[in-house]
N, C-alpha and C positions, 0 to 999 in steps of 0.2 A: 681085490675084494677082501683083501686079510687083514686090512685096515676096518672094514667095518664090522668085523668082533666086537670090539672092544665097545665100541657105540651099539650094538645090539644086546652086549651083555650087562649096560647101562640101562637099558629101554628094559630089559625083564627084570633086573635087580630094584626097577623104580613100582613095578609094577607087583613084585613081591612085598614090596616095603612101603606101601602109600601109605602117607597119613589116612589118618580119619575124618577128614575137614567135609564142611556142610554140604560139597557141590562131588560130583563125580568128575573122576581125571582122566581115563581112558575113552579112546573114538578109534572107529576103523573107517575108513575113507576109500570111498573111489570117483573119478569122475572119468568125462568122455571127452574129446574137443578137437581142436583144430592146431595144428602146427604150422609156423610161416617163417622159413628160413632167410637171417642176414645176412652171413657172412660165411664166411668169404666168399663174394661176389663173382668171382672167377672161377674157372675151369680147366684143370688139367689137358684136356685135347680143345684143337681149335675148331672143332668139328662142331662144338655147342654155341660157336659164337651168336644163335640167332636166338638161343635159351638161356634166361636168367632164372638165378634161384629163386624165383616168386615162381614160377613154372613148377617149382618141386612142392609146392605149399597145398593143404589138401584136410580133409576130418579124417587123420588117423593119428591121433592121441588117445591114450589110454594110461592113467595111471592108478596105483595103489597103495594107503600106507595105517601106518599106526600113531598114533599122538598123544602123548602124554601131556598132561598141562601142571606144572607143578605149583604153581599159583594162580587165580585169576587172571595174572598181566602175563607170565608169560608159559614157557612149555617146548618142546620138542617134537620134532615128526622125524620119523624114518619110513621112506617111499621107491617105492619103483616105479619105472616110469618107461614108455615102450612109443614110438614115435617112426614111423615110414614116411619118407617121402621118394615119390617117385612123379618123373614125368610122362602124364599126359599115359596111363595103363604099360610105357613100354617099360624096357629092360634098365633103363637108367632109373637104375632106384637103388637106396640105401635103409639101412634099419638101425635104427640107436636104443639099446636098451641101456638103461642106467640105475644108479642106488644113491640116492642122499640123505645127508640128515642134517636137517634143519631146527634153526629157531624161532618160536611163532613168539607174536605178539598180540596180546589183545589191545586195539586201539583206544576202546574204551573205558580200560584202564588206564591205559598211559599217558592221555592227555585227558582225562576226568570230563569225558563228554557222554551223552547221550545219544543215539539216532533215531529212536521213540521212543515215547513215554513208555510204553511193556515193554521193552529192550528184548525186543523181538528182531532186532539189524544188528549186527558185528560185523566188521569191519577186522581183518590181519594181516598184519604187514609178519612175510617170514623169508627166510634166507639161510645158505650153507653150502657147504662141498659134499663132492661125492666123485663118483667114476663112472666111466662111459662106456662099454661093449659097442661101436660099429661095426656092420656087415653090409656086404655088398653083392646086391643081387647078381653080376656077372663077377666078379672076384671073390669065390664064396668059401675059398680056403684062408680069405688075410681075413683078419681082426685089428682093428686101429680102437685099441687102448687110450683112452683120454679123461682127462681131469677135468673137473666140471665146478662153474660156480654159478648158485642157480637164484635169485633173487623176486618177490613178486608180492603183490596184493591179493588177498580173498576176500569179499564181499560174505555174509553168511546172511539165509534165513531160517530165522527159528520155527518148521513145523509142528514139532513136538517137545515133550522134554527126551523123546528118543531119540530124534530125527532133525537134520536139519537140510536144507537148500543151498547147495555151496555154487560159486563163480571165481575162476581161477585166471587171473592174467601172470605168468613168469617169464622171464627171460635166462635163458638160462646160456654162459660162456665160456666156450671150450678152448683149452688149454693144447695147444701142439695137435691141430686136427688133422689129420695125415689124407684123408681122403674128403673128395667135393661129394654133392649130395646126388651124384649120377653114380656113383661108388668108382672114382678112378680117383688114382693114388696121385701126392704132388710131387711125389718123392722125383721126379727127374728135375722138377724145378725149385723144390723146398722142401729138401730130403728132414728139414729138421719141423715141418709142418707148421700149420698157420693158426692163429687167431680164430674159431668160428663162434656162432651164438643163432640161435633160433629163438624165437616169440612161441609159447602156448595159451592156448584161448579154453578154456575146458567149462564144465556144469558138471555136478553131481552130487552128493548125499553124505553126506558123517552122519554116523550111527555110533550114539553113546551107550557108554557099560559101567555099571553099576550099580547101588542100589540106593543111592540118594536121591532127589526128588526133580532136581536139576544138574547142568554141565557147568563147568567153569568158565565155559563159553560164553553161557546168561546167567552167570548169576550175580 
């Protein structure tokens, strides 16, 4: 976590020091969704072999963040993000909380198109690293520390010049996953951890700050 200082004291020093430009640059963001786990397909005990990790897949995503835009085309987000999967109500379940920080794009800028004439649709393509907090519902003393690269599309609708309607597809890929998503550890068969990645599916609301007329979002 001490890595992300340095990129938090970027996010308030931007936020201190904004230009004055026509469009407002700060958003606070949350949405809800769904998580659906790929990887690694296998399982530490052979006990699970009749349950795949599509079994651990479910609506409990949750995340939260801040976003800076320092141009129309592009800008930064710093987010948390909080994700369970467990099978089917029992005791095999795992908990991933994490922190990244990403770089947004507006699409609309970047390739000089339109998605309606009141440019009322935004389209963002955003990506970056962070770190990963795992817990385990029956292992509730380990913590499996992991690296995370997390990549994805947002759809945006413009409600307001406050508000807007967001839709979130990422995938995001973990770095040395030490534990399966039943929370058992690989360490007897892959003490140095594996490859994992999960899909999120989410909805939910940016809310713009400032006191210009519009977001950099639409403007």
């Amino acid at each position: 976590m001490k890595k992300l200082v340095l990129p938090i004291f970027i996010l308030l020093t931007c936020f201190v020091h904004a230009q004055n430009d026509n469009f407002n640059k700060f958003s606070l963001e949350t949405s809800f969704g769904l998580n659906y786990p790929i990887a690694p397909t296998g399982f530490s005990k052979p006990i699970f072999a009749d349950v795949g990790v599509s079994d651990f897949a479910g609506p409990k995503h949750f995340d939260i963040g801040a976003r800076y835009m320092v141009s129309a085309l592009y800008g930064f987000k710093l987010s948390y993000g909080y994700d369970r999967f467990q099978y089917d109500g029992s005791s095999l379940a795992s908990t991933f909380y994490r922190m990244s920080l990403e770089a947004v794009v507006n699409t609309t800028e970047l390739f000089g198109i339109s998605f309606n004439r009141r440019s009322t649709i935004q389209i963002q393509l955003h990506g970056g690293f962070g770190g990963t907090f795992a817990t385990s519902k029956t292992n509730t003393k380990d913590i499996d520390r992991i690296g995370h690269l997390i990549v994805g599309v947002r759809p945006m609708f413009k409600l307001s010049d406050t508000f807007a309607l967001t839709t979130d597809l990422s995938y995001l890929v973990n770095f040395k996953q030490h534990y399966d998503y039943a929370g058992n550890s690989f360490g007897g068969t892959n003490p140095e951890g594996l490859v994992g990645g999960y899909v999120n599916f989410s909805v939910g609301v940016s809310f713009y700050l400032g006191d210009k007329r519009v977001h950099a979002d639409f403007y």
